[in-house]
N, C-alpha and C positions, 0 to 999 in steps of 0.2 A: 240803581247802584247796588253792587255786591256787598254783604254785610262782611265785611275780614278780619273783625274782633277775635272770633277763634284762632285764626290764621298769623296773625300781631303776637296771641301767646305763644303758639308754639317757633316762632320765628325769636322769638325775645328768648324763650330758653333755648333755641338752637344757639344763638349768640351767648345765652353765656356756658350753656355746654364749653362751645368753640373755645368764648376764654377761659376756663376753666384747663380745658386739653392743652392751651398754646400756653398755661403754667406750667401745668404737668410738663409738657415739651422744653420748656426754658429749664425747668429745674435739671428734667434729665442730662439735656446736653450740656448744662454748666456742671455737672456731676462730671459726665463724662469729657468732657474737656478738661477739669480738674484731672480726673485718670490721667489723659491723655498726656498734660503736662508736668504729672509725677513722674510719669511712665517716658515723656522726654529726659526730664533734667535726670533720669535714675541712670537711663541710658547712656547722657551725657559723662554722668559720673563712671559710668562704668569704662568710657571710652576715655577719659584722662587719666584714671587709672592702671588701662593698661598700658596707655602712652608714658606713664612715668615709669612702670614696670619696665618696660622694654627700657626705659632710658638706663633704668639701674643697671640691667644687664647690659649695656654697653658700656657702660662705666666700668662695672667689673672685668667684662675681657678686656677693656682697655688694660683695667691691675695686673690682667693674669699674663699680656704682651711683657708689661714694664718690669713685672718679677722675674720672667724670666730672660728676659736682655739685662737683668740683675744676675743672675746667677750666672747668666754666660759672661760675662767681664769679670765672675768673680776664679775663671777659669772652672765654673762647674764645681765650687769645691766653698762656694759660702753657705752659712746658713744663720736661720733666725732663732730657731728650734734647736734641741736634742729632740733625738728621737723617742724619748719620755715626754715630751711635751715641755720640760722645763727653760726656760728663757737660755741659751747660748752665750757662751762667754771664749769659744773658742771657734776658731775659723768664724769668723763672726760677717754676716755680709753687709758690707759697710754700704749704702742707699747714696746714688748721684744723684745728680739731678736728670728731672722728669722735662717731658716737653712743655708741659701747663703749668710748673709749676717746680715742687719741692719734693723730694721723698724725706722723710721724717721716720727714725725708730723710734717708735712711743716706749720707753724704759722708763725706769723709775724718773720723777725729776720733772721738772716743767720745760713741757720742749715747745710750746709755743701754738699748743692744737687747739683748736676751740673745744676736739672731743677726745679730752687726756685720758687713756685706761688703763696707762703704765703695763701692758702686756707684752710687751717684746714685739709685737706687729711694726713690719714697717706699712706707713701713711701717708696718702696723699689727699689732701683736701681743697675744698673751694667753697669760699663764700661772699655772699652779695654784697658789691663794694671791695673785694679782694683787685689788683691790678692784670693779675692773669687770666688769661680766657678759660670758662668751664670748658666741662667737654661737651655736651648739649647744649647748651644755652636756655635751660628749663627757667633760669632765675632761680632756682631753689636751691639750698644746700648741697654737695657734691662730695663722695669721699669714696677713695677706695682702700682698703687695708687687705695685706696680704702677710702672712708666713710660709717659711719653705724650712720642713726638715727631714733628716733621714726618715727612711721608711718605719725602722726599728731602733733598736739599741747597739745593735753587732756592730764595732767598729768598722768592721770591712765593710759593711750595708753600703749596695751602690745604686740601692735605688730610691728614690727621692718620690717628694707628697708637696704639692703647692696650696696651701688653701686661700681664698680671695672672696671676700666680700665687697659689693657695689653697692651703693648707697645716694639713691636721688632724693631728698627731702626723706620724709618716713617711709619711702619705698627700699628693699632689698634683694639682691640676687647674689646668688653665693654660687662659685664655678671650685672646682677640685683638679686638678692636674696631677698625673702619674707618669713618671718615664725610671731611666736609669742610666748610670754614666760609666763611662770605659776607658782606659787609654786609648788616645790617638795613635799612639804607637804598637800597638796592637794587630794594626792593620798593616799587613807588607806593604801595600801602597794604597791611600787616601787622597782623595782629591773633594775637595769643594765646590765642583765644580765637575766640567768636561774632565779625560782623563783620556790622554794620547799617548801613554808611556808604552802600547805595545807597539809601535812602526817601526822602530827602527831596523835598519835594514844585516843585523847579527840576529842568527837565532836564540831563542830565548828561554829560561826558567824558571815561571817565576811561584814562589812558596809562598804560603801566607795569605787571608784574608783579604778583598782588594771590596773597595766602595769607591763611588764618583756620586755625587750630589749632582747629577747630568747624565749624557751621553756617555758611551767608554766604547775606544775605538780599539776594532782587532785586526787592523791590517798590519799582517808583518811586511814588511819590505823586500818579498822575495825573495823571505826564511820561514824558519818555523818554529812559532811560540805554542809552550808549553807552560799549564796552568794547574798547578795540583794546590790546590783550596778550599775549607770547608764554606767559604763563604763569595762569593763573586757576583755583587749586588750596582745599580743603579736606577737611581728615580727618574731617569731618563729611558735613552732605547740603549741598547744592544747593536754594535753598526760593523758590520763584519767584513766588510770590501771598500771604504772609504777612510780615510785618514781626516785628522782634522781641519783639515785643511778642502777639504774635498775632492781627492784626489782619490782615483779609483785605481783599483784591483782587483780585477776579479778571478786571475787565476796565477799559478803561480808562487803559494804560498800554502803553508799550513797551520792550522791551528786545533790543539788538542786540548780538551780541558777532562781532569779524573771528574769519574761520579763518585757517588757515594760508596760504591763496591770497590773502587781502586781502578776502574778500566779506564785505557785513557779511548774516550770520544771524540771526534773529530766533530768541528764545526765547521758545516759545509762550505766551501765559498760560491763564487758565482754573481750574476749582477743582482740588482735589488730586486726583491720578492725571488728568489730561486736561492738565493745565500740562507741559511739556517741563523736569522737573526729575529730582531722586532717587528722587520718588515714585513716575514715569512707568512705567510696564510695562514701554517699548523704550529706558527711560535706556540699560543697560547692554549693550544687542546690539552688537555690531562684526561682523556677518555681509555680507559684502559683495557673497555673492551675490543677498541678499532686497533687498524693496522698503522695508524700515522702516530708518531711519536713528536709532541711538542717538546719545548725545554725543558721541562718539569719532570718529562719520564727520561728525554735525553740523559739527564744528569742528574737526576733522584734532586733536585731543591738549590742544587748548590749557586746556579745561575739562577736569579731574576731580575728583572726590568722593572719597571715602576708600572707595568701593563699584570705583571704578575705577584705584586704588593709589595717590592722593594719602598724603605721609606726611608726621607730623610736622616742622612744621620749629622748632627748640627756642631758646626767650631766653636770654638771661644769667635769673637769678634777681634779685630784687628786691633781694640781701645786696649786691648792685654799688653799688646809690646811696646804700644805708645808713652813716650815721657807721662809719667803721671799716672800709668795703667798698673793691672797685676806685678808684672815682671818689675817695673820699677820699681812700686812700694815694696816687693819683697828682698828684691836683692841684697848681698852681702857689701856688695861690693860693684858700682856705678861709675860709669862713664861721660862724662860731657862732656859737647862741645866744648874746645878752645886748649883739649890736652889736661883737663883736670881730671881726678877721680878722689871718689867719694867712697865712705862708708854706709853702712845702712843707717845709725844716725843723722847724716849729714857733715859727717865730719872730711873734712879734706885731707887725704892721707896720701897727694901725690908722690911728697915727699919720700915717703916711708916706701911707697913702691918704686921708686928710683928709677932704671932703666927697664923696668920690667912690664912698663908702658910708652913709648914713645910715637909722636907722631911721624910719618911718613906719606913719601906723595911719590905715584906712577902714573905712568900712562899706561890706559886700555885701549888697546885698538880696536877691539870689538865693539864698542861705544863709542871711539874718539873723543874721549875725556882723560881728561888729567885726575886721578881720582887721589883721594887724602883721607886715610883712614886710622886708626890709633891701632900700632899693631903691639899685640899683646906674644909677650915671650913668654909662655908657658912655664919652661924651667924655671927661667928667673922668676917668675910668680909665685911657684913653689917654693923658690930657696929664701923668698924675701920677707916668709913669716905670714903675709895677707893673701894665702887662699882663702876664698870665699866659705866662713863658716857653715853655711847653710846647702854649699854645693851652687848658688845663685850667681851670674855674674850680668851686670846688665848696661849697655850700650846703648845711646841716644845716635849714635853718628856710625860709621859704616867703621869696621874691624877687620883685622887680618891678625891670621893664630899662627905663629910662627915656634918650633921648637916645642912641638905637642907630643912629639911622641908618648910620653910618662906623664900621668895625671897624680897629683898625693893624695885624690879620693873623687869619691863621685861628681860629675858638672855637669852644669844645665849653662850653656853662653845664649844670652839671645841679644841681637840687636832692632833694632827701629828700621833699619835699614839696611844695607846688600854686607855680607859676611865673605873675607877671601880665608881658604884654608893653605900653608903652604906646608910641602913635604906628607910624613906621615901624620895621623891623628889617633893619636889612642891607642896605639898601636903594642906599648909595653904592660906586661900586668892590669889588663883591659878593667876600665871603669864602665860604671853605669853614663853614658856617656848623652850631649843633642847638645845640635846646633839649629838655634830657630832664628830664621832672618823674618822679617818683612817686606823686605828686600828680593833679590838673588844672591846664590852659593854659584862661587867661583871656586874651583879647585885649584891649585899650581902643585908644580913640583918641584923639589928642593932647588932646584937648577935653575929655577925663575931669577933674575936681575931684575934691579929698577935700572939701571942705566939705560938711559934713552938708545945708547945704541943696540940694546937689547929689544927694546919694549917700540921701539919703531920700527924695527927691522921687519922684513918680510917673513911669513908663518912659518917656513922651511928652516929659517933659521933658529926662531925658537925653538931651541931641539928642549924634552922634557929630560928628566935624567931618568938613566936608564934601572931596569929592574922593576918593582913592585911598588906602588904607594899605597900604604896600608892606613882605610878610613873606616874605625868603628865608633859609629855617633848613629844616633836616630837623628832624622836631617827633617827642616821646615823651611819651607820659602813660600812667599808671597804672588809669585809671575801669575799673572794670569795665561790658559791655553791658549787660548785665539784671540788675534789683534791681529791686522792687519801690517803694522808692524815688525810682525814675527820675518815677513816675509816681504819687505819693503822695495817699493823700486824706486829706489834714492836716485838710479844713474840714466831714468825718466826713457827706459828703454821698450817697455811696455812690459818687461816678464822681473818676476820678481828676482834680485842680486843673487843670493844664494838658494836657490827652490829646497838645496839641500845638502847643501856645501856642509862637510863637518860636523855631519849629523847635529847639526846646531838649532834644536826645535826647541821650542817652549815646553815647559814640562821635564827636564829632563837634566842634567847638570851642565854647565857651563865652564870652558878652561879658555885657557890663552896660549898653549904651547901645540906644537908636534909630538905627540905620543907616539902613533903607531902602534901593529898591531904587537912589535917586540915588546911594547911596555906596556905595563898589566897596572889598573884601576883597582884594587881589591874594597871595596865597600860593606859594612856590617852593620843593619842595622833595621831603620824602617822611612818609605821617604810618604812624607805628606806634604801637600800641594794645596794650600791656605787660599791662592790666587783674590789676593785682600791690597796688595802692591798701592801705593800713592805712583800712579805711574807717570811717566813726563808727559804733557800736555801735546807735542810733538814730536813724529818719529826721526827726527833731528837732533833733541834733545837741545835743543835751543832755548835758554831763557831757562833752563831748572834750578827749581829751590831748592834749598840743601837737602830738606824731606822728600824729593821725589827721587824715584828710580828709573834710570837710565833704559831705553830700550837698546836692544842688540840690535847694530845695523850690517855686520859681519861677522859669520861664523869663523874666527878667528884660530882656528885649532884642529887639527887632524884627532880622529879617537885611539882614546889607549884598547887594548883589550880591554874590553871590561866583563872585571868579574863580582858580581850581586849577589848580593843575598840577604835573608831574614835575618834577624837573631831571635831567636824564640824564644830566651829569656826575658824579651821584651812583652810577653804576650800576658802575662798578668801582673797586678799591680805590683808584686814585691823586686821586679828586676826593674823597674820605670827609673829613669835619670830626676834628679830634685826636679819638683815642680811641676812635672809634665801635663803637655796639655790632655785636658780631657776630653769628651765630644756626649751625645746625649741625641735619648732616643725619647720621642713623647710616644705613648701608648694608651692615655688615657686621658682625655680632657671631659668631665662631664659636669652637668650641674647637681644642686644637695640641696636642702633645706637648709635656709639663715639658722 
C-alpha cells in the first residue's frame, strides 16, 4: 500500500487554495454584479429621463400649435406682451378654450392654477385627478405656458416672438417661434387654397401680388393673361395647361408674366412636361452657367412653387366671422337673426335704425332657394345717426347692401354667411372700403327686382341695367375651388349641366342677371378667397341649416365686361379698411434654453 500522507497535504491545501479563489471569485462577481446593476438602474434613469424629456417637448409644441391658433382667431393682431416685455393691456389676446382643457392668463389675482406667477403668460395645465385627459399620459404634472409679443417697441412692428415653455413633472423644453403679419389685402388676389382665377375665357391683367396656399392654375381660355407682379407664389405646383377642373389646353392661349427687369416672358404652353411649369424637367435648374433657363432665371424670383421655397402664407380661421368670433366681439353695430340689431354693448337699437334695416326674401335661381336676407340701406344708415363708430359692421345671417353708392367714412361689413351687393358700391367720394362673407358675394344691379315674375323668369330676361356698376371694396368669401358640385349633373345626363355656362366657376364672382358684354363690372380693390364655407351637406341643397351655404346648381347670368383691378392703396397698412384681416408667415420655429 502507497504511503499518501504527502499527497492528503497538498490535496487539502489545493482544496483550500480552491476555496479561498471561489471567495475571491464570489466577492469579484458580486462586486461586479453590483456594477452591473448601478450601471442598469443608471441606465434606466437615463432612459426615463429622456422619455419625460421628449414628453415636455411635446407638450410644448403642443403650446406653441394652441398659441398660435390664438393669435390667428385673434385676427393676428392679439397679444400677451409689449414689446418691452411689460404685461399688455391693449389688443390684449383673450385665451379660448383648449382641446384638454382651459387656457388661463395668469395676471395678477388668483385664477385658479395650482402654479400662480401672476406674469401675464397665458396657461394650460393638468394634474393627477384633474377630469381632463393629459397630453401624455405620464401621470405626472403637465403644463404649458406661452407669451406672444411684438418684436420691438415701433408701433408699426409686424413682426412677432412666440415664446412657449413645456413642462412634464420637473422636466422642461422651451420652443421660440418668429414670423410677421401683413394685410390680406395686400395681395391682388389670395387664395387659401387652389386658385383658378386665371381661366376664364376674356383676356386678362392682372397687377399686384397673387399667393394660393396650393396649386394655381394658368390656363386662359383661349386668351391671353397677363401678369406683371413683384410676387407670384404657391406651395403647391405651378399648372399651366389644365384648369381646375382638369381640363386641358395645350395650345391656343397665352401667358405672359414681367421679370424683375420689366420684360414680359412668356410661359410656354404645350401638354405636361413640355409646358414651362412644375412639371417641366428644367422648372427647378437655377445653374447659370448652362443654356436651359428654369423659373428662377426665367423671371429673376418673381414665380415660385413650393418645389422652389414658396411657403405657407396663413388666414385668420373661419371662428373670426363666426357669432361669437373677432368680428363679432368687435363690431359697432350687429346683426341677428329674427331682424334685430344691436350695438356693441349689447343694447338693442333696432328701433333707432328704423328702416335703415329691414328684412327681405327672393328667389335665387342659381340655387333654387327662396333666400331671406336683412338688407341694409346704406343711406339711410347714414342719415340715421348709427354708423358704425369703429368703421365695424357685423352680420350673423346673410345681407344685402342696397343704396351704397356714398359711405360717411370708412367700413369693414362682414357677415357669417353669403353677402348680396345691389347697384354701385362705394362708388362716391371712395372709402377705405371690404366686404367679407363666409359665405358667397353675389353682385346685382340696380335693375335687380324681387318680384317673382322677375327672379323666375328665364336669364334673358333678367336684363342687368345698363352702363357701368362701380365696385370699390376689398372683397372675402368663403367658396371653396373644387367640389364636385361646381359642376353637378343634377339632370343625371352623364356630363356635367353647365361645363361653363356664364362663366359660372368657383373662385370668381357670382350674379343673377344678363349683363353682356354692353355692360361694364368695374371693380377696385383686392379679392381673397378664404374657401372656409359651412357648405351644404348636398348638391341639392336639401335639408340646409340656416348656417350653411348653398351650392350653385346653375350659372344663372351672362358676364358683364369685366373690368379689374388692384387698388394699391391697399398695399400697406395705413390705406387697410377697419379691422382687416391679416395673414402670417412663420420663419422661425426653434428651440432655447428654459
Amino acid at each position: 500500500m502507497k504511503n499518501l500522507g504527502p499527497m492528503r497535504g497538498r490535496i487539502g491545501d489545493e482544496r483550500g487554495s480552491i476555496l479561498v479563489i471561489a471567495l475571491l471569485m464570489l466577492t469579484l462577481f458580486s462586486l461586479v454584479g453590483g456594477t452591473f446593476l448601478v450601471l442598469s438602474n443608471t441606465e434606466g434613469k437615463i432612459a426615463t429621463n429622456q422619455e419625460k424629456s421628449a414628453q415636455a417637448l411635446y407638450v410644448a409644441e403642443s403650446g406653441a400649435h394652441a398659441a398660435y391658433r390664438e393669435f390667428a382667431s385673434s385676427n393676428f393682431r392679439g397679444r400677451t406682451h409689449n414689446g418691452d416685455g411689460s404685461i399688455a393691456t391693449a389688443s390684449v389676446l383673450n385665451p379660448t378654450a383648449f382641446t384638454n382643457g382651459t387656457l388661463v392668463r395668469d395676471t395678477s389675482g388668483d385664477q385658479g392654477l395650482a402654479d400662480e406667477r401672476n406674469d401675464g403668460w397665458i396657461v394650460w395645465e393638468w394634474n393627477p385627478g384633474d377630469a381632463d385627459a393629459s397630453l401624455t399620459g405620464s401621470g405626472l404634472p403637465e403644463q404649458f405656458r406661452f407669451k406672444l409679443a411684438p418684436a420691438s417697441t415701433d408701433p408699426d412692428e409686424d413682426e412677432y416672438v412666440i415664446d412657449v415653455i413645456g413642462q412634464v413633472g420637473s422636466f422642461k423644453r422651451r420652443l421660440q417661434i418668429q414670423g410677421y403679419t401683413e394685410p390680406a389685402f395686400s395681395y391682388a388676389l389670395y387664395s387659401d387654397g387652389d386658385l383658378s382665377e386665371f381661366t376664364r375665357g376674356v383676356d386678362q391683367l392682372i397687377q399686384g401680388r397673387v399667393h394660393a396656399n396650393g396649386n394655381m392654375f394658368f390656363r386662359p381660355d383661349g386668351t391671353t393673361l397677363r401678369i406683371d407682379s413683384s410676387q407670384i407664389t404657391a406651395t403647391g405646383d405651378m399648372i399651366r395647361t389644365t384648369d381646375a377642373w382638369g381640363r386641358d389646353m395645350y395650345s391656343g392661349n397665352t401667358v405672359l408674366i414681367k421679370d424683375r427687369d420689366g420684360n414680359w416672358v412668356e410661359m410656354d404652353g404645350g401638354s405636361p412636361g413640355s409646358a414651362m411649369d412644375s412639371q417641366h424637367a428644367d422648372w427647378t435648374n437655377d445653374n447659370p452657367s448652362d443654356s436651359i433657363d428654369g423659373a428662377l432665371e426665367l423671371w429673376g424670383g418673381v414665380v415660385k412653387d413650393g418645389s422652389l421655397g414658396a411657403v405657407s402664407v396663413d388666414p385668420p380661421p373661419v371662428e373670426t366671422l363666426q357669432p361669437g368670433g373677432y368680428y363679432d366681439q368687435h363690431a359697432a353695430l350687429r346683426l341677428r337673426a329674427g331682424d334685430a340689431q344691436f350695438d356693441n354693448a349689447g343694447n338693442d337699437i333696432s328701433a333707432w335704425l328704423g328702416d335703415a334695416v329691414t328684412e327681405k326674401t327672393f328667389y335665387n335661381k342659381s340655387i333654387e332657394q327662396d333666400v331671406t336676407v336683412q338688407e341694409i340701406d346704406v343711406q339711410k344708415l347714414r342719415s340715421s345717426g348709427n354708423w358704425p363708430a369703429n368703421g365695424l359692421l357685423y352680420a350673423e345671417v346673410p345681407i344685402r347692401l342696397v343704396n351704397a353708392g356714398e359711405f360717411a367714412d370708412d367700413l369693414t361689413i362682414v357677415s357669417a354667411n353669403s353677402v348680396y351687393t345691389k347697384g354701385d358700391f362705394n362708388s362716391v367720394n371712395k372709402r377705405a372700403a371690404a366686404v367679407i362673407s363666409a359665405g358667397r358675394i353675389w353682385h346685382l344691379s340696380d335693375a335687380w327686382s324681387d318680384d317673382p315674375a322677375f327672379t323666375h323668369a328665364p336669364k334673358s330676361t333678367r336684363q342687368a341695367s345698363n352702363g357701368t356698376t362701380v365696385i370699390n371694396a376689398a372683397l372675402v368669401d368663403g367658396i371653396p375651388v373644387v367640389h364636385e358640385a361646381n359642376f353637378a349633373d343634377l339632370d343625371g345626363d352623364g356630363s356635367p349641366d353647365d361645363p361653363s355656362a356664364g362663366d359660372g366657376w368657383a373662385n370668381t364672382d357670382q350674379m343673377l342677371e344678363s349683363w353682356g358684354g354692353s355692360r361694364t363690372l368695374m371693380k377696385r380693390g383686392s379679392v381673397v378667397h378664404m374657401q372656409f364655407a359651412d357648405m351644404a351637406d348636398n348638391v341639392r341643397n336639401i335639408g340646409m341649416t340656416a348656417d350653411e351655404v348653398a351650392w350653385v346648381k346653375h350659372a344663372e347670368y351672362s358676364p358683364p365686361y369685366r373690368d379689374y383691378g388692384y387698388d394699391p392703396s391697399l398695399s400697406g397698412m395705413s390705406g387697410q379698411p377697419p379691422f382687416a384681416p391679416l395673414v402670417s408667415k412663420l420663419y422661425l420655429w426653434q428651440e432655447v434654453t428654459p
